[in-house]
Predicted model as a PDB file, atoms N, CA, C, CB and O in Angstrom, pLDDT in the B-factor column:
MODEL        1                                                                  
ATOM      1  N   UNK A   1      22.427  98.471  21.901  1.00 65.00           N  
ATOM      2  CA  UNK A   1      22.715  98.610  23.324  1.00 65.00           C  
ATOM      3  C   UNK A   1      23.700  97.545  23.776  1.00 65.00           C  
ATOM      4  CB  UNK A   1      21.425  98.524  24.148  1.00 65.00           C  
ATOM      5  O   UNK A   1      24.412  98.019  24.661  1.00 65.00           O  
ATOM      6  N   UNK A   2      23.964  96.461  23.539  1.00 86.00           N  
ATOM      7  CA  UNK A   2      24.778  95.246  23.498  1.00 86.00           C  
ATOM      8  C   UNK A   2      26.178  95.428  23.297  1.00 86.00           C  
ATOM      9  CB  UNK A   2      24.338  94.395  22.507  1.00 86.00           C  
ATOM     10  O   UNK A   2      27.093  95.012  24.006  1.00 86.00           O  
ATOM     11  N   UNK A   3      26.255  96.283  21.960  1.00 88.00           N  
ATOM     12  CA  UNK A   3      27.936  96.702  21.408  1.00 88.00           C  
ATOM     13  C   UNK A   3      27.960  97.208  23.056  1.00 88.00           C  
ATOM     14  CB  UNK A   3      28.314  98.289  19.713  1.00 88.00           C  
ATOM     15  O   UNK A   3      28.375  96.828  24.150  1.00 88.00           O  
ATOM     16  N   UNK A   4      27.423  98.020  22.602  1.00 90.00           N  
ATOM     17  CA  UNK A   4      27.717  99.459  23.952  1.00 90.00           C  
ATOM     18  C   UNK A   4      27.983  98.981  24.994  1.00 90.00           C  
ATOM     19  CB  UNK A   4      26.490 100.505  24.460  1.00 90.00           C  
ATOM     20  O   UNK A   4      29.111  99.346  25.324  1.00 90.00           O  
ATOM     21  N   UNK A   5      27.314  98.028  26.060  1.00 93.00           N  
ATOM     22  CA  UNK A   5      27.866  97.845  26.999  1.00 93.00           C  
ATOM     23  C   UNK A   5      29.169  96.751  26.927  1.00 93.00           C  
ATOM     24  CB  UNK A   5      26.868  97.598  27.784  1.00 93.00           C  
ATOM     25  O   UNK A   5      29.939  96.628  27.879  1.00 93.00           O  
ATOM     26  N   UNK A   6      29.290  96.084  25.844  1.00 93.00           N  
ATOM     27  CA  UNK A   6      30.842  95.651  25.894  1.00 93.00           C  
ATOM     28  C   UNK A   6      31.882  96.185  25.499  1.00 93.00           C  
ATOM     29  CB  UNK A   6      31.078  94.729  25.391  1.00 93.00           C  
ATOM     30  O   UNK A   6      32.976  95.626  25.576  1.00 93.00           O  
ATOM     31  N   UNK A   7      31.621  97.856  24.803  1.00 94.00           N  
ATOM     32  CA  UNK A   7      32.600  98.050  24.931  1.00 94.00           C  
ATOM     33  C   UNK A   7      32.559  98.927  26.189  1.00 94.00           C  
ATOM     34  CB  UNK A   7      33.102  98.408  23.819  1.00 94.00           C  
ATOM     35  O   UNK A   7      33.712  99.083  26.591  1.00 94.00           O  
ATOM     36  N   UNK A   8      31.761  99.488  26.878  1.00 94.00           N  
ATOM     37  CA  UNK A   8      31.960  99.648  28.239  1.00 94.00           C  
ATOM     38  C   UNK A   8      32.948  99.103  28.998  1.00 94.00           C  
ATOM     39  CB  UNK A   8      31.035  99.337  28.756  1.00 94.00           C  
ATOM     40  O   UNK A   8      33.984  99.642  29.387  1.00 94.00           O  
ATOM     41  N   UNK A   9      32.459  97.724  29.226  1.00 95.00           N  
ATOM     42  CA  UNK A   9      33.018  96.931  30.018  1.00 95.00           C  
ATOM     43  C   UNK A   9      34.329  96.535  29.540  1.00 95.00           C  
ATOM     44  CB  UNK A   9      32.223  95.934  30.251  1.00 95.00           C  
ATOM     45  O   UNK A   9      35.090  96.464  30.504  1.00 95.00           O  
ATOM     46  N   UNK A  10      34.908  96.247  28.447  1.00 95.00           N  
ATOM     47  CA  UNK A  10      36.075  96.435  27.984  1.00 95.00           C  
ATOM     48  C   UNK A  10      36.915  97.003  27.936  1.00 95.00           C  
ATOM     49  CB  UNK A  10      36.135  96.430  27.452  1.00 95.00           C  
ATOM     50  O   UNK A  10      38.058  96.549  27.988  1.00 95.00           O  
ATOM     51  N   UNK A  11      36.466  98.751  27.767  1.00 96.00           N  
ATOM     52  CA  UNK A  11      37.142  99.864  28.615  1.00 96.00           C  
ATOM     53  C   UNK A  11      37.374  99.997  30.062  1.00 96.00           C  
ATOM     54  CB  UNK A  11      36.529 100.879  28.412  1.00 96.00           C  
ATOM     55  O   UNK A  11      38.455 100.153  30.630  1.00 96.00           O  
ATOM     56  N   UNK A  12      36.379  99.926  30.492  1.00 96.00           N  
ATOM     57  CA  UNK A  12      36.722  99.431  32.268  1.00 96.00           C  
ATOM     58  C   UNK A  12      37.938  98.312  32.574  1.00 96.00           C  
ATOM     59  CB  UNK A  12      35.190  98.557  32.983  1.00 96.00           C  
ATOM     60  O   UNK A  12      38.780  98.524  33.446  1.00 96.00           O  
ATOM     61  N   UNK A  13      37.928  97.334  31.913  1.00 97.00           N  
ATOM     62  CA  UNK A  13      38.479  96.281  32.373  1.00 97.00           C  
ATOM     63  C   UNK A  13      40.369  96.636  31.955  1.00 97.00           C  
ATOM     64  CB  UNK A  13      37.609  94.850  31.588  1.00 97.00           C  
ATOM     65  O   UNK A  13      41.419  96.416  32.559  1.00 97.00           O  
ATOM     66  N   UNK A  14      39.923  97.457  30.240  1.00 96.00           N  
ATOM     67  CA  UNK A  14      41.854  98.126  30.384  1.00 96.00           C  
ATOM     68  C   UNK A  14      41.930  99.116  31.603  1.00 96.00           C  
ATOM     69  CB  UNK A  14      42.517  99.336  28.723  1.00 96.00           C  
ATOM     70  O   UNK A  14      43.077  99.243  32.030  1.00 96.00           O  
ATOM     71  N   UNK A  15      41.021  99.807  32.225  1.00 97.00           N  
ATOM     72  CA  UNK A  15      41.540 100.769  33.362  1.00 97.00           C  
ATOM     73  C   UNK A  15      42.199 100.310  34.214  1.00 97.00           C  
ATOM     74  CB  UNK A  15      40.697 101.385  34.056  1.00 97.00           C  
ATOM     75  O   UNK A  15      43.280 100.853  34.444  1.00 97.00           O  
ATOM     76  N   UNK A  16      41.855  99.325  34.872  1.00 97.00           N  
ATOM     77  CA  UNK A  16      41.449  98.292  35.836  1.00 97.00           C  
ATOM     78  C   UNK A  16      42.872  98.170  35.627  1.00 97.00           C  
ATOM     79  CB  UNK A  16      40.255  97.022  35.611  1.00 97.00           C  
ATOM     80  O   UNK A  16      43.727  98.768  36.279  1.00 97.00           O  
ATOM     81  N   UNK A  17      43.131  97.141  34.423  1.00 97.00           N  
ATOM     82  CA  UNK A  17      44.709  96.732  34.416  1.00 97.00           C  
ATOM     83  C   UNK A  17      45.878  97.678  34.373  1.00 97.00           C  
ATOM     84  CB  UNK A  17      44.959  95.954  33.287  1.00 97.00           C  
ATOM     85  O   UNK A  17      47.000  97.468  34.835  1.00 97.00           O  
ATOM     86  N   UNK A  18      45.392  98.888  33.669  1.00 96.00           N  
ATOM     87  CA  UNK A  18      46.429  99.753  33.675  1.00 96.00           C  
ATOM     88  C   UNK A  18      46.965 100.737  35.398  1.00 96.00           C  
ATOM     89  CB  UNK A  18      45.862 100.753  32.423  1.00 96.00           C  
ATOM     90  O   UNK A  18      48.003 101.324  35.705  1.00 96.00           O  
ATOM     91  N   UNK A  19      45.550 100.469  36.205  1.00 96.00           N  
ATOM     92  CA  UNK A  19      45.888 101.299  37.477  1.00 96.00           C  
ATOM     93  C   UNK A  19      46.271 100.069  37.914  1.00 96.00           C  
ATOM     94  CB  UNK A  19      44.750 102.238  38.390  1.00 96.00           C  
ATOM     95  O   UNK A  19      47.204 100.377  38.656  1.00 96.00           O  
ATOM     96  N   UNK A  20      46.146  98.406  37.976  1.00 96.00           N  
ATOM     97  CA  UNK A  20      46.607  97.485  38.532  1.00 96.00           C  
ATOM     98  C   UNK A  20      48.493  97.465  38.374  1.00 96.00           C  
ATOM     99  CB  UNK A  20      45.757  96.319  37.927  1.00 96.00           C  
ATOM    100  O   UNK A  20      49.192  97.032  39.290  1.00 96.00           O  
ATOM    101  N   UNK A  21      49.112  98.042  36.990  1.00 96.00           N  
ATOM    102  CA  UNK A  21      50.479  97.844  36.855  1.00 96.00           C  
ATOM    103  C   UNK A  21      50.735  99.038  37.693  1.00 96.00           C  
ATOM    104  CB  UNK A  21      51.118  97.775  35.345  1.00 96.00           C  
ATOM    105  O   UNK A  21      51.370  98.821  38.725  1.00 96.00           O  
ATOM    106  N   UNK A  22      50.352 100.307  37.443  1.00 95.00           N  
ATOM    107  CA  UNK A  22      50.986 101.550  38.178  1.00 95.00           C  
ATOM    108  C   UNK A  22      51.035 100.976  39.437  1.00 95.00           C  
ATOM    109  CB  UNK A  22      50.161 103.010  38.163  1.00 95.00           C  
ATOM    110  O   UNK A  22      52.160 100.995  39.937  1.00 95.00           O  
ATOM    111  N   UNK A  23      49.925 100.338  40.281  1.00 95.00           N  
ATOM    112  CA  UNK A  23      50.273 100.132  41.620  1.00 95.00           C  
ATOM    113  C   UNK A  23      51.550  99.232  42.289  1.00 95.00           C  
ATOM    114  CB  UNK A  23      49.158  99.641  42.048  1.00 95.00           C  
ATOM    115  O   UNK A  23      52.234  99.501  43.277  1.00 95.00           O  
ATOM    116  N   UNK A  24      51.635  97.659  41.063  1.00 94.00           N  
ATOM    117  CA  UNK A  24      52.461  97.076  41.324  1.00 94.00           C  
ATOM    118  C   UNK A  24      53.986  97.840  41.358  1.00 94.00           C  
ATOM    119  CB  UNK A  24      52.233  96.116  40.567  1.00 94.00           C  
ATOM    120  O   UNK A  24      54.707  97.802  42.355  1.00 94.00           O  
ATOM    121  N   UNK A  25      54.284  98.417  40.320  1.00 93.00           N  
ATOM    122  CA  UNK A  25      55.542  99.118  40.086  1.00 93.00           C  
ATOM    123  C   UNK A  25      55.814  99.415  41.200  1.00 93.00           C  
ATOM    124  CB  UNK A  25      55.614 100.210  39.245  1.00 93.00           C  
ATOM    125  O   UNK A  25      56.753  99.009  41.884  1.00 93.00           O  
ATOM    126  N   UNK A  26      54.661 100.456  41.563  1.00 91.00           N  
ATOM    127  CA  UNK A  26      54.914 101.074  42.584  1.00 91.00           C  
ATOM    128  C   UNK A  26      55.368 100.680  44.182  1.00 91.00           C  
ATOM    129  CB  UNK A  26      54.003 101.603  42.522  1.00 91.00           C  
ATOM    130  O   UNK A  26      55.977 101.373  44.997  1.00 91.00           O  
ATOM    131  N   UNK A  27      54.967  99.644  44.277  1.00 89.00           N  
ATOM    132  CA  UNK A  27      55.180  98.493  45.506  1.00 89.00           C  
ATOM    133  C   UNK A  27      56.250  98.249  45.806  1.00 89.00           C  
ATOM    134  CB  UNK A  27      54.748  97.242  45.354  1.00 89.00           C  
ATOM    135  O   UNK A  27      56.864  98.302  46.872  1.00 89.00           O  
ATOM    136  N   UNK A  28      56.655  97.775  44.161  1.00 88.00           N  
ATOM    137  CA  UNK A  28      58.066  97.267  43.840  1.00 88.00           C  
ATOM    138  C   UNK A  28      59.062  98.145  44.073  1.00 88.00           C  
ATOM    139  CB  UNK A  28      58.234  96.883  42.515  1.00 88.00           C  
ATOM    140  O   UNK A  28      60.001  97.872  44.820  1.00 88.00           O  
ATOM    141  N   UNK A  29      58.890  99.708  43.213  1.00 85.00           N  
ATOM    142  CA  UNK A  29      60.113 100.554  43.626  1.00 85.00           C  
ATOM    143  C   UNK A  29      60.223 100.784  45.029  1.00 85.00           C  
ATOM    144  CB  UNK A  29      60.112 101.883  42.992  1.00 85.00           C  
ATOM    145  O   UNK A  29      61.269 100.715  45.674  1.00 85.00           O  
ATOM    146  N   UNK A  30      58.784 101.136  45.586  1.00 81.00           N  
ATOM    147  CA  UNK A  30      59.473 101.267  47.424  1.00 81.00           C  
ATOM    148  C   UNK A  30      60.157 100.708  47.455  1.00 81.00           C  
ATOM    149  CB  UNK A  30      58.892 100.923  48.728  1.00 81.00           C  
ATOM    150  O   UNK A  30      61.318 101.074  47.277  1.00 81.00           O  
ATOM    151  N   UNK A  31      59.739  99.283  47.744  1.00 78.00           N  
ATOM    152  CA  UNK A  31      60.664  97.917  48.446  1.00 78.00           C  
ATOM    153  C   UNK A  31      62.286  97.919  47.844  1.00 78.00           C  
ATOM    154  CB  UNK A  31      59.833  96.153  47.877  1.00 78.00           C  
ATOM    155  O   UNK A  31      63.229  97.690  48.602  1.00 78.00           O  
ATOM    156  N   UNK A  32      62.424  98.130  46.774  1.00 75.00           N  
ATOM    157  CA  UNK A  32      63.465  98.410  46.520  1.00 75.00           C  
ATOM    158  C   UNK A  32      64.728  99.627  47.202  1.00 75.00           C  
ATOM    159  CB  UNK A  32      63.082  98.510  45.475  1.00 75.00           C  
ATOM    160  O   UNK A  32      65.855  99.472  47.673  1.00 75.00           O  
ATOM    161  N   UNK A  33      63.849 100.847  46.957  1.00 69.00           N  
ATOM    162  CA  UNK A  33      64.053 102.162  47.735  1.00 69.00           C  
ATOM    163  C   UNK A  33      64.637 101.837  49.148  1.00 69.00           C  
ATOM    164  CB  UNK A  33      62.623 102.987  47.900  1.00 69.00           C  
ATOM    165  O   UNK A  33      65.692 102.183  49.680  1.00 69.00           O  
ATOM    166  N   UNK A  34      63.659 101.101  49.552  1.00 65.00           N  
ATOM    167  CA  UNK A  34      63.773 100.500  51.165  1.00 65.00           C  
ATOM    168  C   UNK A  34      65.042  99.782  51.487  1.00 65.00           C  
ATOM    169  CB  UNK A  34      62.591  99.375  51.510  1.00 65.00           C  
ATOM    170  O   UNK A  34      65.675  99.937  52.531  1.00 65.00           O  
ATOM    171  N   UNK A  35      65.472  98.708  50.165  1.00 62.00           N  
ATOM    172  CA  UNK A  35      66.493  97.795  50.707  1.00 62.00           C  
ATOM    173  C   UNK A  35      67.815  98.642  50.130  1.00 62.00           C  
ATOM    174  CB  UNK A  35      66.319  96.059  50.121  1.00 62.00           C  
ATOM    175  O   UNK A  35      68.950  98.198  50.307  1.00 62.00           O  
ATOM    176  N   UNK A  36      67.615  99.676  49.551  1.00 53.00           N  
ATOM    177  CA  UNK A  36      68.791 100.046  49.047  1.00 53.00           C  
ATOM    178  C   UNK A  36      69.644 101.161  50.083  1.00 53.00           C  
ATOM    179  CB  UNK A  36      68.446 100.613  47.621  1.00 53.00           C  
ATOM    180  O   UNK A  36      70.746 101.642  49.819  1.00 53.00           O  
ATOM    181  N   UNK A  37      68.770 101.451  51.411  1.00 56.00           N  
ATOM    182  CA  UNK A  37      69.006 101.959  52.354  1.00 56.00           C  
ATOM    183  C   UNK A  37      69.630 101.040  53.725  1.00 56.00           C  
ATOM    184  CB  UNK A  37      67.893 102.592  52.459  1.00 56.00           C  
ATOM    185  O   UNK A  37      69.071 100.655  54.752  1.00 56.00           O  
ATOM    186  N   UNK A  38      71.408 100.853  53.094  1.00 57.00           N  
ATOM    187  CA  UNK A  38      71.745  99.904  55.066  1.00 57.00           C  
ATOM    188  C   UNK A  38      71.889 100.724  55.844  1.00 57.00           C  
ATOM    189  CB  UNK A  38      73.231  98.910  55.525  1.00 57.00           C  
ATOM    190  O   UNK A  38      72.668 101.676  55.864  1.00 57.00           O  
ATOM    191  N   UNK A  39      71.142 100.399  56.533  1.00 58.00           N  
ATOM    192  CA  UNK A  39      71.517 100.686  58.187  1.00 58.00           C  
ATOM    193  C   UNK A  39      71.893  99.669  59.064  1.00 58.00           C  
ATOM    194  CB  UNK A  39      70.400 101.228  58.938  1.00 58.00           C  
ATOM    195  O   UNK A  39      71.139  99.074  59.833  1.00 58.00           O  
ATOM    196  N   UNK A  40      72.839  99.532  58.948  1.00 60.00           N  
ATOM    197  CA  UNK A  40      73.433  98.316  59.436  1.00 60.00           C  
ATOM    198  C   UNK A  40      74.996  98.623  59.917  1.00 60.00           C  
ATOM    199  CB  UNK A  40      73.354  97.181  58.239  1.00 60.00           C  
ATOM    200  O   UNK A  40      75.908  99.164  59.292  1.00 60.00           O  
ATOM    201  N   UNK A  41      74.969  98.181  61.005  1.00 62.00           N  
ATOM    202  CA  UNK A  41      76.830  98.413  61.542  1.00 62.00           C  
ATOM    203  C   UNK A  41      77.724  97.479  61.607  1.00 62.00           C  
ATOM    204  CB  UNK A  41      77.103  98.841  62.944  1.00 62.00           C  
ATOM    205  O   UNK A  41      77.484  96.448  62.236  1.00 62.00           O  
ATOM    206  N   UNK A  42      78.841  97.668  61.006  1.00 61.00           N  
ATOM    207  CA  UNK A  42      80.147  96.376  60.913  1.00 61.00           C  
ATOM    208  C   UNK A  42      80.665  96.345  62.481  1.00 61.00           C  
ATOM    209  CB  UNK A  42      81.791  96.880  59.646  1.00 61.00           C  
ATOM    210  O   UNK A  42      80.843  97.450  62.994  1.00 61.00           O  
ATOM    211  N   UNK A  43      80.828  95.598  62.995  1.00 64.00           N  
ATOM    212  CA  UNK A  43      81.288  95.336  64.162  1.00 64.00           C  
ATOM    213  C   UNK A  43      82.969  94.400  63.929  1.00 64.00           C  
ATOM    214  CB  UNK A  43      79.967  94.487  64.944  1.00 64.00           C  
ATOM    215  O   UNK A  43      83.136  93.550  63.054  1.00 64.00           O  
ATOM    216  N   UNK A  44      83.890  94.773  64.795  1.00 63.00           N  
ATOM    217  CA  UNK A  44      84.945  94.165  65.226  1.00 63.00           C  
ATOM    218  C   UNK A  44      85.900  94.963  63.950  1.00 63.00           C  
ATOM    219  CB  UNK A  44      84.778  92.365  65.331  1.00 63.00           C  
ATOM    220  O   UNK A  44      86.816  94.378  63.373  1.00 63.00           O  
ATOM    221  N   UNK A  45      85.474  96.452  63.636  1.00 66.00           N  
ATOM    222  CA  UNK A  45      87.052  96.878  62.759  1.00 66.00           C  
ATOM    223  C   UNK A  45      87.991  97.649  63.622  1.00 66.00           C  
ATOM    224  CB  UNK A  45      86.833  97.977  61.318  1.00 66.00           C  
ATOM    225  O   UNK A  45      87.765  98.392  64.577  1.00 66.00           O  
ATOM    226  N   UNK A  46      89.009  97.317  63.094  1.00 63.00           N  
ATOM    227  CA  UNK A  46      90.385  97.522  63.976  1.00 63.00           C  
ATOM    228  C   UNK A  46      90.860  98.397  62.936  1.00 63.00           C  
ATOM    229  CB  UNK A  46      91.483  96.087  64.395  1.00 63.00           C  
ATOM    230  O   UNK A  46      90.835  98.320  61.708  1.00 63.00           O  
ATOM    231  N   UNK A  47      91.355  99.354  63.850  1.00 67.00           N  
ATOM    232  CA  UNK A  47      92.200 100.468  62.658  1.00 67.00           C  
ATOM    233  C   UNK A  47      93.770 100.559  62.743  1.00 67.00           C  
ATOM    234  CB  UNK A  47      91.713 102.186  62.910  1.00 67.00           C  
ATOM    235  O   UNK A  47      94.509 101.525  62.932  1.00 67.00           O  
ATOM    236  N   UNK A  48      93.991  99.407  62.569  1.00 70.00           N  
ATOM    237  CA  UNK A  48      95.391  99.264  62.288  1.00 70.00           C  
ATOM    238  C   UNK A  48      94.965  98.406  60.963  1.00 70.00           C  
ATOM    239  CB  UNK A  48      96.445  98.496  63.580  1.00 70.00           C  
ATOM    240  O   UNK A  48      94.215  97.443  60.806  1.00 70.00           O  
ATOM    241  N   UNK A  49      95.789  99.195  60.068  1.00 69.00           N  
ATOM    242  CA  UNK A  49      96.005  98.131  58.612  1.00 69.00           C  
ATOM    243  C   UNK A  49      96.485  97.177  58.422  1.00 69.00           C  
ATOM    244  CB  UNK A  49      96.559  98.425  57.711  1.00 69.00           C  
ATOM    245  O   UNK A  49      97.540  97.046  59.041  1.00 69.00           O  
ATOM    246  N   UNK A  50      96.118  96.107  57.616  1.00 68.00           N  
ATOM    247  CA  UNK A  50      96.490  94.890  57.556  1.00 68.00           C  
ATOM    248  C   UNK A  50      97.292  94.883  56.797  1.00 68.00           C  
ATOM    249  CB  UNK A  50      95.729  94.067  57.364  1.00 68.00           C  
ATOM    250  O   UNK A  50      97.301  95.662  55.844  1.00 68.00           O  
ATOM    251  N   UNK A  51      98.335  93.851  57.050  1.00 68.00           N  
ATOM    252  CA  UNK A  51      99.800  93.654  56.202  1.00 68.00           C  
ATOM    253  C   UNK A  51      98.740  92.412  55.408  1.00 68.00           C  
ATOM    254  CB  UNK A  51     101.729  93.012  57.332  1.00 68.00           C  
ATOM    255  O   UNK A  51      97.974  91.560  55.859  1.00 68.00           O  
ATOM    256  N   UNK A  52      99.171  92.838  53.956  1.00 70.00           N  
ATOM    257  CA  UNK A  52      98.674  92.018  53.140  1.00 70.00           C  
ATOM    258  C   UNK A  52     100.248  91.516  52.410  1.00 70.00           C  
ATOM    259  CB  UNK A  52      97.430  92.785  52.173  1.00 70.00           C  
ATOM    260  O   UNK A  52     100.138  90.546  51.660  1.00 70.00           O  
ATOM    261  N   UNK A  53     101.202  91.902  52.516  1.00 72.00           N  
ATOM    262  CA  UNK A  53     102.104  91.332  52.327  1.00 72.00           C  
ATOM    263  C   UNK A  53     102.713  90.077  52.655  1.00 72.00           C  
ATOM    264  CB  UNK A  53     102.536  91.927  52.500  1.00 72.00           C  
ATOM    265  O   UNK A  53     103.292  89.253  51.947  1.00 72.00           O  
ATOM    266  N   UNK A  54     102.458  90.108  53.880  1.00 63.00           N  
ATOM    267  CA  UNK A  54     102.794  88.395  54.591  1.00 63.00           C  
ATOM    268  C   UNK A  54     101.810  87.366  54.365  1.00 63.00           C  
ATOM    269  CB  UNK A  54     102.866  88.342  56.302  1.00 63.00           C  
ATOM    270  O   UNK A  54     102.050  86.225  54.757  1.00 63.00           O  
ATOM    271  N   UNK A  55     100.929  87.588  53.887  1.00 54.00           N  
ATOM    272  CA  UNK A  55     100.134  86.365  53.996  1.00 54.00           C  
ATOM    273  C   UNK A  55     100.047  86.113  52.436  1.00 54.00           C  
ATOM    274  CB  UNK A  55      98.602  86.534  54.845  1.00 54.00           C  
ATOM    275  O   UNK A  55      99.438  85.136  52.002  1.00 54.00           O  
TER     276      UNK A  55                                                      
ENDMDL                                                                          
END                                                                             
């Protein structure tokens, strides 16, 4: 009965870690997902082209 419940608990404890990485990943790709989306606006462009020649 002894084996048995350690390897119980041994099996439990790889579950444990293996649903612990799926979740992290998972955290991670949102946040990523998230920042890879700008929404963000450039302010002060002028649509006349710049002479890059003179300078």
């Amino acid at each position: 009965m002894n084996k048995n419940k350690k390897i119980i608990i041994e099996i439990l404890i790889a579950v444990l870690v293996v649903i612990s990485v799926v979740v992290v990943y998972k955290v991670i790709e949102k946040s990523v997902k998230n920042r890879a989306d700008f929404n963000f606006t450039v302010e002060n462009i002028d649509s006349n082209p710049v002479n890059t020649v003179s300078h």
